[in-house]
C-alpha positions, -999 to +999 in steps of 0.1 A: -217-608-532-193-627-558-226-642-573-241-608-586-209-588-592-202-594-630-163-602-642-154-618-611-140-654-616-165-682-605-172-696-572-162-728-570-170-736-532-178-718-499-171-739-464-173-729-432-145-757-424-115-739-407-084-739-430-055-727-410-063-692-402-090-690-419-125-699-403-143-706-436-134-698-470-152-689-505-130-698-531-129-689-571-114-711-597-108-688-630-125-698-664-093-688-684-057-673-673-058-634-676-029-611-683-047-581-667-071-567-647-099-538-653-106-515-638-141-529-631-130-563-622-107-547-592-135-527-582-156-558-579-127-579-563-132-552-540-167-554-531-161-592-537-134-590-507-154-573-483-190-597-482-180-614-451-173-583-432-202-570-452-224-600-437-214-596-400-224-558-399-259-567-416-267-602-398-251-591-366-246-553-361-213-561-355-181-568-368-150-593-359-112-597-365-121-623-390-123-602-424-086-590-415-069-609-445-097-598-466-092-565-456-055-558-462-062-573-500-086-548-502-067-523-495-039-535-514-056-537-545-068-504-539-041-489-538-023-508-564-054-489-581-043-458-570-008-457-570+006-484-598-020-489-625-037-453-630-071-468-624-078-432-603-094-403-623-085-384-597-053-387-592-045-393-629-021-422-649+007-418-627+029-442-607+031-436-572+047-459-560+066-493-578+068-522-562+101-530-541+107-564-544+145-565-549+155-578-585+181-607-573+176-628-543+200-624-507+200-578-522+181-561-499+161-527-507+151-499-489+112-489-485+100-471-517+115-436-519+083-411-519+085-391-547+052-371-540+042-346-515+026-348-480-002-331-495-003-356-528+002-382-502-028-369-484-046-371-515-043-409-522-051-417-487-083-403-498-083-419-531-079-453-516-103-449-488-130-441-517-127-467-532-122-493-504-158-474-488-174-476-526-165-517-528-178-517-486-210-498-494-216-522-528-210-553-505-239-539-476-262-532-503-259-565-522-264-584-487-295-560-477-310-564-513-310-602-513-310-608-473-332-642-484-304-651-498-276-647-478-300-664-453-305-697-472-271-698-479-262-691-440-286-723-432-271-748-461-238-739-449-250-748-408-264-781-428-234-792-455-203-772-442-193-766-482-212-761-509-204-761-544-204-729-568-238-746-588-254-750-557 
């Protein structure tokens, strides 16, 4: 999925060698530091986030706990979409919510204080789930459309446990 999704930093490797949690990873390297994110990169970071999950449901008709992590940054970026950066036609160039992180170290802060309606609330629920079910759906088709793919990869990864970005 990384590989045909444009703006997304490079791969650099994908192994299937446990790392803590994690039973495998595929990890980027960026080409240059970047100061901000489009609205098209975080869409694609999306779809990006959700080709192992993506692969399971094609290869296997069936899904595991192990996309969880990938999941919740989904959905965090998504809402970040949503909610801090105005990314959402819908819902307009409004800030929903700020982050909380306190300001000094030892203060402690409440949970954000909503400053929307249930019904507005309602609304980004939906927002988010779009756009987390847009970035799934891109992720499926990718997978279906080049299944050969995936595949070969599948069989150098049984044969090398990591491989490189190049090959």
């Amino acid at each position: 999925v990384g590989k045909k999704l444009s703006g997304l930093d490079p791969i650099h490797k994908v192994t299937i060698i446990p790392r803590g949690m994690a039973l495998g990873i595929t990890q980027t390297l960026p080409e240059k530091d970047a100061v901000s994110l489009t609205k098209t990169k975080a869409q694609n970071m999306i779809a990006f986030l959700f080709g192992g999950r993506a692969a399971e449901e094609v290869v296997f008709s069936e899904v595991t706990t192990g996309a969880g992590n990938d999941i919740e940054r989904a959905t965090d970026i998504a809402r970040r979409m949503v909610c801090e950066w105005g990314m959402s036609p819908k819902m307009g160039p409004l800030a929903y919510e700020t982050s909380s992180a306190p300001p000094f170290l030892g203060m402690h802060s409440s949970e954000n204080a909503k400053n929307y309606s249930d019904a507005r609330a309602e609304e980004i629920d939906r927002e988010v789930f779009s756009i987390i079910d847009n970035g799934y759906k891109t992720a499926v088709k990718i997978l279906v459309d080049y299944r050969d793919a995936l595949e070969r990869l599948a069989q150098a990864l049984l044969e090398y446990e990591t491989i490189d970005g190049t090959e």
